[in-house]
TIRO-2110 file (N, C-alpha, C; in Angstrom, 1 decimal):
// TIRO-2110
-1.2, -19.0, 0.0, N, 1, A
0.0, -18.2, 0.0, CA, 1, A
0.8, -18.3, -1.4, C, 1, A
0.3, -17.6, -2.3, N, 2, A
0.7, -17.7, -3.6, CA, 2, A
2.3, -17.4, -4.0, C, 2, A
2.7, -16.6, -2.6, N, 3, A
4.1, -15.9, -2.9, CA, 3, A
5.3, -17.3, -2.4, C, 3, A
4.6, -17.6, -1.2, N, 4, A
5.3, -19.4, -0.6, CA, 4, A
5.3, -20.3, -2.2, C, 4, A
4.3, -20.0, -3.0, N, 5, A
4.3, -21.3, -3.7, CA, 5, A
5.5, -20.7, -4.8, C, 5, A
5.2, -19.2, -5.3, N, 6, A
6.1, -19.4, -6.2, CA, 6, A
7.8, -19.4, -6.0, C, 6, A
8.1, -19.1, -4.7, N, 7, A
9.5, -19.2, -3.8, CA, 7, A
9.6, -20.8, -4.3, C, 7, A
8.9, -21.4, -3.8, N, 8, A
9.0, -23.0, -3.7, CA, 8, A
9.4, -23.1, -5.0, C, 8, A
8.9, -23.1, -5.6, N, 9, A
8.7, -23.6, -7.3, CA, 9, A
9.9, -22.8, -8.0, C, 9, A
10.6, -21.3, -7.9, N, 10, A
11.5, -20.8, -8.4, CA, 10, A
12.9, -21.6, -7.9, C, 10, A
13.1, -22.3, -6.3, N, 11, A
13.5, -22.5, -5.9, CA, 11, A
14.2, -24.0, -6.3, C, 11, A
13.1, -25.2, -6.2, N, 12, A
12.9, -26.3, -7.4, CA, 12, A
13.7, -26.0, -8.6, C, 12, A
13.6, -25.1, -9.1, N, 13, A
13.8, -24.5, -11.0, CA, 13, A
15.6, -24.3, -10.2, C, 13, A
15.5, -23.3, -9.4, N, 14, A
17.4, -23.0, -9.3, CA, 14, A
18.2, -24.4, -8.6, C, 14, A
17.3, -25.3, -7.9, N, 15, A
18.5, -26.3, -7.4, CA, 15, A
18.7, -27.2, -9.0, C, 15, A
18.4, -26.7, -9.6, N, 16, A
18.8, -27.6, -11.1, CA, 16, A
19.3, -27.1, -12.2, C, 16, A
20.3, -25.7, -11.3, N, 17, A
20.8, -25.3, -12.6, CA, 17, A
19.6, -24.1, -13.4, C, 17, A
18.5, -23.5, -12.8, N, 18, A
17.9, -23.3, -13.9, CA, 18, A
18.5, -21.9, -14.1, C, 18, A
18.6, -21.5, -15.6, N, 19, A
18.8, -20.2, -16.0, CA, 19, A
17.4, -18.9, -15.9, C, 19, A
18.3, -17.5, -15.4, N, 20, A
16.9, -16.6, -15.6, CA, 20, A
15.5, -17.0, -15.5, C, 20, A
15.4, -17.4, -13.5, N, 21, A
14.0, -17.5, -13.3, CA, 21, A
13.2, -16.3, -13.3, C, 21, A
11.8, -15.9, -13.6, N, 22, A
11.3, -14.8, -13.6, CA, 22, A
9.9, -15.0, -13.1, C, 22, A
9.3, -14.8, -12.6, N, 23, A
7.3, -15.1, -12.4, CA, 23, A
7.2, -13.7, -13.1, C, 23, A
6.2, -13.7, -14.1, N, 24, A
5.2, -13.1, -14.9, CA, 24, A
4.1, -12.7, -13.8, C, 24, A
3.6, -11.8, -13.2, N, 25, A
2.4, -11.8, -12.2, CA, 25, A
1.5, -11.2, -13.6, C, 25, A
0.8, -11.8, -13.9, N, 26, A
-0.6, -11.8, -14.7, CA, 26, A
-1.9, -11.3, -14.4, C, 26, A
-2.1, -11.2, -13.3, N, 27, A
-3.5, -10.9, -12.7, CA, 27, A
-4.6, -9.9, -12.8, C, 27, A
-3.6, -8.9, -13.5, N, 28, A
-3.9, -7.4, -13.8, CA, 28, A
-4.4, -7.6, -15.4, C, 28, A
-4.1, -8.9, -15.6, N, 29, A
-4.4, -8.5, -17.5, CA, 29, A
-5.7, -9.8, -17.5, C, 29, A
-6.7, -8.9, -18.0, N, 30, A
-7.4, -9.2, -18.3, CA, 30, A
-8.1, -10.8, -19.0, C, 30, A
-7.4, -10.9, -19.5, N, 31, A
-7.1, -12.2, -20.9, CA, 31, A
-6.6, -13.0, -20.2, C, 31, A
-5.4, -13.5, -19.4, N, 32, A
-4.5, -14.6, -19.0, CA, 32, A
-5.4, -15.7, -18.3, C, 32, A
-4.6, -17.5, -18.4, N, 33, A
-5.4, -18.1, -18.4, CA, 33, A
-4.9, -18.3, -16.9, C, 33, A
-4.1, -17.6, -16.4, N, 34, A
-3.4, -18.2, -15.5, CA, 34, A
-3.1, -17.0, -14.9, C, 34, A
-3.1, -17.1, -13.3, N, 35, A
-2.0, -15.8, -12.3, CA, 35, A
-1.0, -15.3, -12.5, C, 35, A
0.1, -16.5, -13.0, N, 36, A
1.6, -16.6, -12.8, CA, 36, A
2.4, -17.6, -13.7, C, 36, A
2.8, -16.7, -14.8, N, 37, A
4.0, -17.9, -15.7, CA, 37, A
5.0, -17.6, -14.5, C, 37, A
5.8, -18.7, -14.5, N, 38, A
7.3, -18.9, -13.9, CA, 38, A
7.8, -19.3, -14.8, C, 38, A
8.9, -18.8, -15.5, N, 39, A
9.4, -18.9, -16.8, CA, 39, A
11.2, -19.6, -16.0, C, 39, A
11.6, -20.5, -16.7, N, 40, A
13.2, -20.3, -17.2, CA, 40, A
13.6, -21.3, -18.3, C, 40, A
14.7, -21.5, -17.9, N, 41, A
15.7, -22.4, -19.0, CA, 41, A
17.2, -22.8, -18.6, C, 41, A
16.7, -23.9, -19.7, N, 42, A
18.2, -25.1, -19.2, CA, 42, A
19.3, -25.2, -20.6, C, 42, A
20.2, -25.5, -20.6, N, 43, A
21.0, -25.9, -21.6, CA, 43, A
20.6, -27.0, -22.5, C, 43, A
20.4, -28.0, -21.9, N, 44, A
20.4, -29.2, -22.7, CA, 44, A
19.0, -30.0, -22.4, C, 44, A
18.2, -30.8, -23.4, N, 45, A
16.9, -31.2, -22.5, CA, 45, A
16.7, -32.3, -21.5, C, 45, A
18.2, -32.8, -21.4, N, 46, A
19.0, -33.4, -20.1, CA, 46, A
17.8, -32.6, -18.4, C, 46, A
19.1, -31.5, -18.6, N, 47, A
18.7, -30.2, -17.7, CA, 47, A
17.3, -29.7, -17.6, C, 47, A
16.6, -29.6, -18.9, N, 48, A
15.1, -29.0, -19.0, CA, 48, A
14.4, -30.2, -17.9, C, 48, A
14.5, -31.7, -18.7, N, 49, A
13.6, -32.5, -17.9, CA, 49, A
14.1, -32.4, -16.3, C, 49, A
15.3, -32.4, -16.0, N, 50, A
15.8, -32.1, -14.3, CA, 50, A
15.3, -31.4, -14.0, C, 50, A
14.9, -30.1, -14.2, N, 51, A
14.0, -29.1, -13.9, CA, 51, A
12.5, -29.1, -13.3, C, 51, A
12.2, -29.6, -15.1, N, 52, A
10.7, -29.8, -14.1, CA, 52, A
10.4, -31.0, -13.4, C, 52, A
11.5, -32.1, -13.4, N, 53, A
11.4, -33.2, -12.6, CA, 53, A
11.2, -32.9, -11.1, C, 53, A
12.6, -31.9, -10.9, N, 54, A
12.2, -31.1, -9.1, CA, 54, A
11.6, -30.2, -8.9, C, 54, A
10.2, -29.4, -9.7, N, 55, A
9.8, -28.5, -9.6, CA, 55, A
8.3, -29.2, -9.4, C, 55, A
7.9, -30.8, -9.7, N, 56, A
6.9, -31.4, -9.4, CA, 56, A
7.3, -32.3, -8.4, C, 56, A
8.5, -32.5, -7.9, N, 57, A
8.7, -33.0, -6.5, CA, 57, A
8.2, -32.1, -5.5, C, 57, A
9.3, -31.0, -5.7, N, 58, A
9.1, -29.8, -4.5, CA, 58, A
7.6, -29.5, -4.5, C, 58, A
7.3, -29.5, -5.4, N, 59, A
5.6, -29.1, -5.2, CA, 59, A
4.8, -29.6, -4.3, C, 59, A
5.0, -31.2, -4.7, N, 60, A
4.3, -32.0, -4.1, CA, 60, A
4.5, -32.2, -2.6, C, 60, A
5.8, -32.6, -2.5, N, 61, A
6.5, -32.7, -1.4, CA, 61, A
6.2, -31.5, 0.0, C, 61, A
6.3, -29.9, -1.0, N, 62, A
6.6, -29.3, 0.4, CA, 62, A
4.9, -28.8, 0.3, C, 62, A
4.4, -28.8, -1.1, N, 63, A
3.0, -28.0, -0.6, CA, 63, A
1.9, -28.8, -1.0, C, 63, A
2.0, -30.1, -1.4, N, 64, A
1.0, -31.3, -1.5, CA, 64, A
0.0, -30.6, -2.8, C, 64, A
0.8, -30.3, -3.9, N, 65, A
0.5, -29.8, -4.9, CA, 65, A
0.9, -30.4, -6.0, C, 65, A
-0.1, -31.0, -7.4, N, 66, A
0.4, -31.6, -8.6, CA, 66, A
0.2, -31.1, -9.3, C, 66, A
0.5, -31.1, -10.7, N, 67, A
0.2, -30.3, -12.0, CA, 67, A
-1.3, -30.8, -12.4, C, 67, A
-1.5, -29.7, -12.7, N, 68, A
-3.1, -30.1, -13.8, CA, 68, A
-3.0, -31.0, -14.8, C, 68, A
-1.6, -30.6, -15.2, N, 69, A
-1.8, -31.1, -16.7, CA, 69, A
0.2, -30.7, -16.9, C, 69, A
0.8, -31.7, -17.5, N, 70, A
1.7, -31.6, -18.3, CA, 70, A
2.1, -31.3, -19.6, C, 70, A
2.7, -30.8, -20.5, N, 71, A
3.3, -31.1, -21.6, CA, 71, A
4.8, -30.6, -22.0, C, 71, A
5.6, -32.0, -22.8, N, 72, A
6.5, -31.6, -23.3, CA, 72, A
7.8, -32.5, -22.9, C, 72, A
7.4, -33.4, -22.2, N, 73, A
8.4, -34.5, -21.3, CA, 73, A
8.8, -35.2, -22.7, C, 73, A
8.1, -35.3, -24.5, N, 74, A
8.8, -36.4, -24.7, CA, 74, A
9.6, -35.8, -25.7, C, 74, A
10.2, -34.4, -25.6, N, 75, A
11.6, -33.7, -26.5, CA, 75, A
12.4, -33.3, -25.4, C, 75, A
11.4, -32.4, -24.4, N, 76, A
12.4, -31.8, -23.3, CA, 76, A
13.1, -30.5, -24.3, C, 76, A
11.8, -30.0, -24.9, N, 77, A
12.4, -28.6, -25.5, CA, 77, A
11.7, -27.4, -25.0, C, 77, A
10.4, -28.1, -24.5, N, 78, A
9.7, -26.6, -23.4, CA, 78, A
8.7, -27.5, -23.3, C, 78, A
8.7, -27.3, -21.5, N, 79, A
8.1, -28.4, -21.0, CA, 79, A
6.9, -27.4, -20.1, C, 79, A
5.7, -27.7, -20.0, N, 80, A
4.4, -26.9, -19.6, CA, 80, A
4.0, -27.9, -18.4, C, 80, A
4.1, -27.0, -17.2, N, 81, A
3.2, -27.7, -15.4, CA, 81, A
2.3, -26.8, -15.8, C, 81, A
1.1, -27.2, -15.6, N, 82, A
-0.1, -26.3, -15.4, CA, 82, A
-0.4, -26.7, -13.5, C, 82, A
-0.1, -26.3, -12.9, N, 83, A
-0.9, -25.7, -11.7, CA, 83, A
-1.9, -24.8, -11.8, C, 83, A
-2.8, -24.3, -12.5, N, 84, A
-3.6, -23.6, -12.6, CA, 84, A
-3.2, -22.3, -12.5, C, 84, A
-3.2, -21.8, -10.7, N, 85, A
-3.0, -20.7, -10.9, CA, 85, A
-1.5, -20.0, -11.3, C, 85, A
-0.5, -21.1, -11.3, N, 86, A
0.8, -20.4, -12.1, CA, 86, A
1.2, -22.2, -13.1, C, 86, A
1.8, -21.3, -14.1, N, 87, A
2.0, -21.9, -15.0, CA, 87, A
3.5, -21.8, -15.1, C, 87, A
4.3, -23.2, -15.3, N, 88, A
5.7, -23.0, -15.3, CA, 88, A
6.1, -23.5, -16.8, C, 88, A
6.9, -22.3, -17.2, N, 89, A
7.2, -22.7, -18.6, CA, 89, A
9.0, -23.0, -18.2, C, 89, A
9.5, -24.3, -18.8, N, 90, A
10.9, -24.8, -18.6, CA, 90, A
11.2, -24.9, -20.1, C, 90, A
12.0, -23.8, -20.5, N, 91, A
12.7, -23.9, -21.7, CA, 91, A
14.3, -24.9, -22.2, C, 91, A
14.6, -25.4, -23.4, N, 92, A
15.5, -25.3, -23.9, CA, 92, A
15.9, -23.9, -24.1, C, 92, A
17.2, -23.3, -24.1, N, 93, A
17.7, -22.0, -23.9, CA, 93, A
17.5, -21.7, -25.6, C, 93, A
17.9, -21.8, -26.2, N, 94, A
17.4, -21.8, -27.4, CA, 94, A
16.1, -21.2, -27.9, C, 94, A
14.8, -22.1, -27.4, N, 95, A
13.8, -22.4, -27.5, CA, 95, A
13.4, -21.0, -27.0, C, 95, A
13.5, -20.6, -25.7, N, 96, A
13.3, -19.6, -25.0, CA, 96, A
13.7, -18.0, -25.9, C, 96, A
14.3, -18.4, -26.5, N, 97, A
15.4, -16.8, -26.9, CA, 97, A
14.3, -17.0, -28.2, C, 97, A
13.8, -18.6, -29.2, N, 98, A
13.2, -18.0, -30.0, CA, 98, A
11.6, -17.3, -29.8, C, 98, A
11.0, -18.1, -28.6, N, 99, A
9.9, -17.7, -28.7, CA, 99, A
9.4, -16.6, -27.6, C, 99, A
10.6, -16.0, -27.1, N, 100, A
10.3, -14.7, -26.0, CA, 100, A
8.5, -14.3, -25.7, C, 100, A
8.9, -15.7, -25.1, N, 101, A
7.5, -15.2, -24.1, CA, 101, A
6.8, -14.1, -23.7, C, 101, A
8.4, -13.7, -22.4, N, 102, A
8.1, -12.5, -21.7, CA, 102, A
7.9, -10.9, -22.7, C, 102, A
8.2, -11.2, -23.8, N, 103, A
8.0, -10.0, -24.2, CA, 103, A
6.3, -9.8, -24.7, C, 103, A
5.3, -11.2, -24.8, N, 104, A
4.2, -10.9, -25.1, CA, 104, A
3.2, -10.1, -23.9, C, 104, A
4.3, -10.9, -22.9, N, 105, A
3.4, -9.9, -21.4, CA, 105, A
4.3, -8.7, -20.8, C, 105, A
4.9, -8.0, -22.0, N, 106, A
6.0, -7.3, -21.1, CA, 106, A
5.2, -5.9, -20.1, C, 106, A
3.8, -5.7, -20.1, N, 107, A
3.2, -4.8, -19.4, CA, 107, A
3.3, -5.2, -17.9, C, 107, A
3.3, -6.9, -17.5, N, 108, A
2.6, -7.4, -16.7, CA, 108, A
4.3, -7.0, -15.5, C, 108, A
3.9, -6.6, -14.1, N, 109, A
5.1, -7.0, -13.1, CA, 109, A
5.6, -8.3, -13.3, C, 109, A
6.8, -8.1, -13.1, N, 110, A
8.0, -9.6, -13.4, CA, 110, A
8.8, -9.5, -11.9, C, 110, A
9.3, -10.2, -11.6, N, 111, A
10.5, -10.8, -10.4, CA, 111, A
11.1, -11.7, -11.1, C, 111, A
12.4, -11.5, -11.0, N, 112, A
13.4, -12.3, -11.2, CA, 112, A
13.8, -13.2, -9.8, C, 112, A
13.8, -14.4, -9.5, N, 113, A
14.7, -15.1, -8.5, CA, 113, A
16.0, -15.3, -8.9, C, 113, A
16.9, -15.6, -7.7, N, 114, A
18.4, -15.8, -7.7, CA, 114, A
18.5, -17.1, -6.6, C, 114, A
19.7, -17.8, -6.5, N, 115, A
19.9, -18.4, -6.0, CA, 115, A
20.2, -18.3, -4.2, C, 115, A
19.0, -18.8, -3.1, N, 116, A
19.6, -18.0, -2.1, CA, 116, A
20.6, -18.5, -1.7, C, 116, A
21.8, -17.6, -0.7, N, 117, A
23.1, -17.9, -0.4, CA, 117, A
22.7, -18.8, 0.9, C, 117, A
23.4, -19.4, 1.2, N, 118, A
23.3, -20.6, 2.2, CA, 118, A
24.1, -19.9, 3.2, C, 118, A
24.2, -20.1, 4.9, N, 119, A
24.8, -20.0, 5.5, CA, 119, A
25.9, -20.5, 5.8, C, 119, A
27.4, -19.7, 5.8, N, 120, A
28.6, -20.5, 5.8, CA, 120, A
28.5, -21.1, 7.4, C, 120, A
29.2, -22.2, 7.1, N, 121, A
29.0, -22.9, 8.3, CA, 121, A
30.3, -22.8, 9.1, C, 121, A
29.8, -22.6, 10.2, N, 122, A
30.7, -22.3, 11.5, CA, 122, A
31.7, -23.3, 12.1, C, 122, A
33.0, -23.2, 11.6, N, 123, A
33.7, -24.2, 12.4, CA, 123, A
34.6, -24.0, 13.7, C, 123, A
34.9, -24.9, 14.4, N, 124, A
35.5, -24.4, 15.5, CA, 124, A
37.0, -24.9, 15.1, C, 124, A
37.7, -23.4, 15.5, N, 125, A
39.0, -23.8, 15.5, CA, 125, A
39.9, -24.5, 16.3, C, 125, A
40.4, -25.3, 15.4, N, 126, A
41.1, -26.9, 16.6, CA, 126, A
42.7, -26.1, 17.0, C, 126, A
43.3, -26.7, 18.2, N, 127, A
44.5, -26.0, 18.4, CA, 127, A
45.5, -26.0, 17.7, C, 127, A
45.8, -26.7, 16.7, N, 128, A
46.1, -27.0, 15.3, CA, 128, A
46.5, -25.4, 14.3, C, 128, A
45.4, -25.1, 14.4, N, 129, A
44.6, -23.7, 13.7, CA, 129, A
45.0, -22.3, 14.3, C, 129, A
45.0, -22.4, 15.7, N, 130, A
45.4, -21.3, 16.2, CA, 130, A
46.8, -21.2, 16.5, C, 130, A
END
């Protein structure tokens, strides 16, 4: 369930702040090494490493999934999870604006994720209240 994994993983990326999540679906293009870039970015490489710190928990955790391969943990200026079939690129914001990725695959479908809203929680009014 490719679509569960990349929920999970965009999801991971937003509980940490992440900026402008997108998945790249790649499948259609011929060339790619990969299914799925999940792209975003952080302010500071504080933030970047936070990112993909909970994007290789949640992985692991909810779908007993590790990276192939890492790079980029020792600037924290664009940090690479290879999962094979998606690839998560975690930018410094900077970093991201110079090397516009998405514009090399701009043919390929893109989804942007957002933060989901949480359920306000239901309280009961005390006599106080009414």
């Amino acid at each position: 369930m490719i679509t569960h994994d990349l929920r999970v993983m965009a999801d991971a990326m937003l509980d940490k702040k992440a900026q402008n999540v997108v998945d790249i679906d790649l499948r259609q293009i011929g060339t790619a090494i990969t299914d799925h870039f999940m792209i975003c970015n952080g302010d500071s490489t504080t933030n970047v490493n936070a990112i993909a710190d909970s994007v290789i928990e949640k992985m692991r955790t909810e779908l007993g999934r590790k990276p192939l391969r890492t790079q980029g943990f020792e600037n924290g200026f664009w940090i690479i999870l290879d999962y094979g079939d998606i690839i998560a690129h975690i930018f410094l914001t900077e970093y991201r604006a110079f090397y516009r990725l998405e514009e090399l695959w701009a043919d390929a479908p893109r989804k942007e994720y957002k933060e989901r809203r949480k359920p306000a929680s239901k309280t009961k009014k005390t006599e106080e209240d009414a």
